[in-house]
BADRENDO-93352 format. One record per residue (C-alpha): x, y, z. Coordinates in Angstrom, 1 decimal, padded with zeros to 4 digits. Each point is the difference from the previous one (the first is absolute). Example, Ala and Ser with C-alpha at 12.3 -4.5 7.8 and 13.67 -1.06 7.14 Angstrom:
2
@xx: 012.3, yy: -004.5, zz: 007.8
@xx: 001.4, yy: 003.4, zz: -000.7
end
This chain:
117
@xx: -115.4, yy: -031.2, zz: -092.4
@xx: 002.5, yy: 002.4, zz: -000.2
@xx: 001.2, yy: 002.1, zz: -003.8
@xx: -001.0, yy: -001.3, zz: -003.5
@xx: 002.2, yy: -002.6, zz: -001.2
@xx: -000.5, yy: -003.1, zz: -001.8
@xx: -001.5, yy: -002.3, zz: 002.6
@xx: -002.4, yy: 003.2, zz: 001.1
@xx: -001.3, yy: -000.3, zz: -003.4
@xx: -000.5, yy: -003.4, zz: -000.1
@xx: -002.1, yy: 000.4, zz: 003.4
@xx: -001.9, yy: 003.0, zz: -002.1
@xx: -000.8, yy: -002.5, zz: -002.9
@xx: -001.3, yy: -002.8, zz: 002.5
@xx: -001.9, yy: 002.0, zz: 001.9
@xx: -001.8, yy: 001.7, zz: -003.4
@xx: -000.9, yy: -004.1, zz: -001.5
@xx: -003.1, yy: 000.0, zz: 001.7
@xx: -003.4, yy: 001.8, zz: -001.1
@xx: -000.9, yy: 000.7, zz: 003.5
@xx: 003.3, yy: 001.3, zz: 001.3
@xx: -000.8, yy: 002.4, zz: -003.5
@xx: -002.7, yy: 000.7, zz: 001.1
@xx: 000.8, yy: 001.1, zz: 003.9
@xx: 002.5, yy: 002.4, zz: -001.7
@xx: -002.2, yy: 001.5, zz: -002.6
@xx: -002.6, yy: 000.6, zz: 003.3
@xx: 002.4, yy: 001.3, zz: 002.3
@xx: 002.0, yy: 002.4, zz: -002.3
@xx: -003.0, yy: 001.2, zz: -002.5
@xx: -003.3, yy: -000.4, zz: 002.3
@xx: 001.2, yy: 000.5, zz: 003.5
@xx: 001.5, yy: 003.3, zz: 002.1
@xx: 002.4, yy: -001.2, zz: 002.9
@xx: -000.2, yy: -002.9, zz: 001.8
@xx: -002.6, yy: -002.9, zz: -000.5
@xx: -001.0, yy: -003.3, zz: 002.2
@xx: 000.9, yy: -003.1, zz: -000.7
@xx: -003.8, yy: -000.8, zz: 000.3
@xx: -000.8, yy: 002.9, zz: -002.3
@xx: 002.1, yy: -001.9, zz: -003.0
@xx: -001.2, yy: -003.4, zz: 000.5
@xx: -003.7, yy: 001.5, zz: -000.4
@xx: 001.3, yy: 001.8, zz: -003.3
@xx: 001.7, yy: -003.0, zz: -000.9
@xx: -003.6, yy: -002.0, zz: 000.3
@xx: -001.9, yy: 002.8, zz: -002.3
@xx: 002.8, yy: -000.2, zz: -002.5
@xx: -001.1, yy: -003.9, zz: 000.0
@xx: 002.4, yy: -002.4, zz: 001.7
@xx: -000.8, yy: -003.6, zz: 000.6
@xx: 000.0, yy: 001.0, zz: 003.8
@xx: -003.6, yy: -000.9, zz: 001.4
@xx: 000.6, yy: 001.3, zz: 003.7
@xx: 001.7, yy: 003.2, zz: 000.7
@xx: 002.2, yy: -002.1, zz: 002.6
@xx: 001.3, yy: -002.3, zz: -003.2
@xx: 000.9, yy: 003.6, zz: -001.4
@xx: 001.9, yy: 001.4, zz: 003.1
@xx: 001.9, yy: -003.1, zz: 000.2
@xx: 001.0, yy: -000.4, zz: -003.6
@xx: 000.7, yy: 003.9, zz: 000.1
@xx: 002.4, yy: -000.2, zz: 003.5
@xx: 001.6, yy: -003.5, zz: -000.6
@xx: 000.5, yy: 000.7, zz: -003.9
@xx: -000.9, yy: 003.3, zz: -001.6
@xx: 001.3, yy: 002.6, zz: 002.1
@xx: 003.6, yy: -001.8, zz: 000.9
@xx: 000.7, yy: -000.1, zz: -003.5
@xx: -000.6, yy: 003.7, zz: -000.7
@xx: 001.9, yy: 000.8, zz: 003.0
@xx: 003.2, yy: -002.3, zz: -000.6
@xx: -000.2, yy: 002.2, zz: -003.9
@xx: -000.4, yy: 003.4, zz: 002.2
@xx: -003.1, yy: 000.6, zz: -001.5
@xx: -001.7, yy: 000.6, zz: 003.3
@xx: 000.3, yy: 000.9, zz: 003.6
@xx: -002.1, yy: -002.3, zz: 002.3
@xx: -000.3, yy: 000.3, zz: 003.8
@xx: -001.4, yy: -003.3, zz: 001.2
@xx: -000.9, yy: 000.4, zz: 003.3
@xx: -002.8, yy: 003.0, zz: -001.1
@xx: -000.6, yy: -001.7, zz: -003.8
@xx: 000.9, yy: 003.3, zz: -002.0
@xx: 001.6, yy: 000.0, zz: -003.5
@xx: 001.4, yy: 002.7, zz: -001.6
@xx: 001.5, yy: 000.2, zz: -003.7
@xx: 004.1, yy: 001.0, zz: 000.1
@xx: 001.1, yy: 002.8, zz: -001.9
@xx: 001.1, yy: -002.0, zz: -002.7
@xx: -002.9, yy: -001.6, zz: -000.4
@xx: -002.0, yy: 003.2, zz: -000.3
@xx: 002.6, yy: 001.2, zz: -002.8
@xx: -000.1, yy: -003.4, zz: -002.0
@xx: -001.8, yy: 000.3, zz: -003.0
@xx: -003.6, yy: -001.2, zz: -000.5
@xx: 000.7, yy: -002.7, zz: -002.5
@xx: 001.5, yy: -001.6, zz: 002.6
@xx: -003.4, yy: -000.7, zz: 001.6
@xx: -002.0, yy: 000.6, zz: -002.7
@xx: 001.9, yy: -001.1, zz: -002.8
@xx: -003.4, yy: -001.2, zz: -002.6
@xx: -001.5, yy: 003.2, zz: 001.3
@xx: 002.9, yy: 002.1, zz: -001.2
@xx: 000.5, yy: -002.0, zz: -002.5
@xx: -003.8, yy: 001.0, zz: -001.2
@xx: 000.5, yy: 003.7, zz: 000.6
@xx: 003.8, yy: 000.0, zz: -002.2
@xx: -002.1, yy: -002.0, zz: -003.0
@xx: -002.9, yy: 002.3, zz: -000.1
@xx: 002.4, yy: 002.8, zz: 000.0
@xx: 002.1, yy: -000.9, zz: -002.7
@xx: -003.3, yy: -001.0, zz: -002.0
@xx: -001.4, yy: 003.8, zz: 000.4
@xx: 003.4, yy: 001.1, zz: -001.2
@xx: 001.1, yy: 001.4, zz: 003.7
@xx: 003.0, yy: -001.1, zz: 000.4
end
């Protein structure tokens, strides 16, 4: 993906619809320093509680779906042939509600409730 235009965006959007590819951004840009497995996030992606019995099911949902998606929105960098992701620049500079957006959400309303902001 090259510059930030429309289409780029739309990719962004699409890529931020599911809860687990939320979730794999949230992990790598606010739990992780540097470069992470692939096998590393389908095991956090089991704790957080996916339907994935097996951590093969996981690896295969996270190569064949999960991880194209955030690297067609240049949300990640992902060298296949040694299975390690790393969060893009932009992705480390997005804001948090875009992973965590009822998180956030919770933090801004019990702000304003305590008169902080």
């Amino acid at each position: 993906m090259t510059g930030r235009g429309p289409q780029n965006w739309s990719n962004i959007y699409d890529a931020l619809s599911h809860i687990h590819r939320r979730e794999l951004l949230r992990y790598l840009t606010r739990e992780t320093v540097g470069p992470v497995q692939t096998e590393s996030l389908a095991r956090h992606l089991q704790s957080e509680g996916t339907d994935r019995e097996s951590l093969d099911d996981a690896l295969v949902e996270l190569r064949h779906v999960h991880l194209p998606k955030l690297l067609d929105a240049d949300l990640i960098t992902w060298r296949r042939d040694d299975g390690v992701v790393v969060p893009t620049t932009f992705a480390r500079e997005a804001p948090a509600l875009l992973y965590e957006p009822a998180k956030t959400f919770e933090r801004t309303v019990d702000s304003r409730q305590e008169g902080q902001l």
